[in-house]
N, C-alpha and C positions, 0 to 999 in steps of 0.2 A: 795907671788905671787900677783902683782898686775893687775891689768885692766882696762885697758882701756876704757872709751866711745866712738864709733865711732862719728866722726865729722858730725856737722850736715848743710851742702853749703846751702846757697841760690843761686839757678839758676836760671838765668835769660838769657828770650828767645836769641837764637841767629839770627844775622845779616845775610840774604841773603842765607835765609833758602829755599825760592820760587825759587826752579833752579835755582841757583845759579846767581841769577837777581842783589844779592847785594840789595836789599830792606828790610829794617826794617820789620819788623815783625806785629809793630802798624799802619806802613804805608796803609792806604784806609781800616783799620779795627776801627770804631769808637766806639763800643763796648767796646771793650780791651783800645782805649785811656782813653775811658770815666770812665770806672772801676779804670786805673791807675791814673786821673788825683783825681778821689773823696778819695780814698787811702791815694798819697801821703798830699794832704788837709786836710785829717781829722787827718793826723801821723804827720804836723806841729802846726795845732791850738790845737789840744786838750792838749798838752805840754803845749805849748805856755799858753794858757788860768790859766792853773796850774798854773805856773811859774808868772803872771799877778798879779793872786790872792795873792799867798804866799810875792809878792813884796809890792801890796796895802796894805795887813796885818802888813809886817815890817814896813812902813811907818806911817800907822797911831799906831803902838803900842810905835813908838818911837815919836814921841808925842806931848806935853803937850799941845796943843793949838789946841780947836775945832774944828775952821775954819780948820785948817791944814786937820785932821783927816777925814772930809770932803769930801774935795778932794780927798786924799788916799783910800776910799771907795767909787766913783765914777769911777776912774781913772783905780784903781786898782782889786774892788772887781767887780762891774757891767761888766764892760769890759773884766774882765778874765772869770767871767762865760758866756758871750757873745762867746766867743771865746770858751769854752770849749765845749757849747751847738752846737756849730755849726760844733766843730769839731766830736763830738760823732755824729751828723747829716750826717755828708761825709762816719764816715765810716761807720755806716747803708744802705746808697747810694750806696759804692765799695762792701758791704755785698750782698745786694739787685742785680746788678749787676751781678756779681758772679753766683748766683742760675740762674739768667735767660739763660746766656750763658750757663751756665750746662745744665740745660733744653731742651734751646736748642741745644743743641749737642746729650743732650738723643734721642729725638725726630727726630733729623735725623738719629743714627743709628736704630731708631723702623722702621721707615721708609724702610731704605736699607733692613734690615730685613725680612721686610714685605715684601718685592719687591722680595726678594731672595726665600721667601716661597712659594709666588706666581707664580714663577719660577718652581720649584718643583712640586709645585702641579698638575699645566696646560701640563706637560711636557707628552705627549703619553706614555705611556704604559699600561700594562694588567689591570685592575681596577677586583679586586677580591672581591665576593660577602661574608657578614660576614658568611654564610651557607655552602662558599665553603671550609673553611677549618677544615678537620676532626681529629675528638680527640676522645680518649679513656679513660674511667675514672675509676680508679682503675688501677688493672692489669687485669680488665674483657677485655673478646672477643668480646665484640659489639663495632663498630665504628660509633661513631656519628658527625652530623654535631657542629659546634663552637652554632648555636643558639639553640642546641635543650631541650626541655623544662626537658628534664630527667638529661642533667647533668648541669643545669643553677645551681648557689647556689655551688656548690661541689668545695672541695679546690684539691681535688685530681687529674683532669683533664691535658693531656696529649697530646701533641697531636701525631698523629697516626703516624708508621714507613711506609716508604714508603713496605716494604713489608707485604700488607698486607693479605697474602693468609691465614691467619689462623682468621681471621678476619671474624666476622658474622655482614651483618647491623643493623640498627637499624630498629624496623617494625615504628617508632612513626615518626619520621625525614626524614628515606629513603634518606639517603646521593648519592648510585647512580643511584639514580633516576634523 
């Protein structure tokens, strides 16, 4: 029995996403260009930079003459670490990037969030006092209020059925008072 690895796409945004406006997606977003433009930068020179070095190294290792080797080591090894430096540089940049947009995208849903709670909260209705609602703790008969100092602390707390004709107050609390 063998198995498979699901395939693993790169997706990339689609065109004329905005309402069907037909606009690029990078189109008036500089953010996202600038992310993509430090990315693909730093995915050709830090190669590139590689590839620089290990050319300057063949050259001066094949040889025999100083002057030569020289040059091959300027050309080759300065220059590719140049390019290598600056290509780990971009993508530090498209890293950097990255988290801001995140960020700010966090940021605007805490936002909405906040907007939405705010919403709920301000919204009219009954506002119940923590004293109004009553519990019973145990299986005893006295009904007390939520804050009252007898059954603060107690894991066994209940709270009361609406019928509660068998039900004695509390003298400490006095819930229908």
């Amino acid at each position: 029995m063998t198995t498979t690895a699901p395939e693993t796409r790169l997706t990339l945004p689609k065109v004329g996403t905005r309402s069907g406006s037909g606009i690029a997606p990078l189109r008036g977003n500089g953010a996202a260009t600038l992310q993509l433009v430090l990315f693909v930068g730093g995915a050709v020179m830090l190669p590139l930079g590689l590839v620089v070095i290990i050319l300057g190294w063949y050259g001066a290792s094949n040889t025999p003459y100083q002057y030569d080797q020289l040059s091959y080591l300027v050309s080759g090894g300065l220059f590719g670490l140049g390019l290598t430096f600056c290509g780990g540089f971009l993508y530090f940049g498209a890293w950097l990037a990255r988290i801001a947009a995140d960020q700010r995208e966090s940021a605007k849903r805490l936002a909405d969030t906040l907007l939405v709670l705010a919403d709920v909260v301000s919204a009219p209705g009954p506002v119940r006092e923590p004293g109004s609602v009553l519990v019973v703790a145990g299986g005893g008969a006295t009904v007390h209020r939520a804050d009252c100092a007898l059954v603060a602390g107690r894991d066994d707390v209940a709270p009361a059925g609406a019928d509660g004709a068998d039900l004695h107050p509390c003298r400490v609390c006095r819930p229908g008072a």
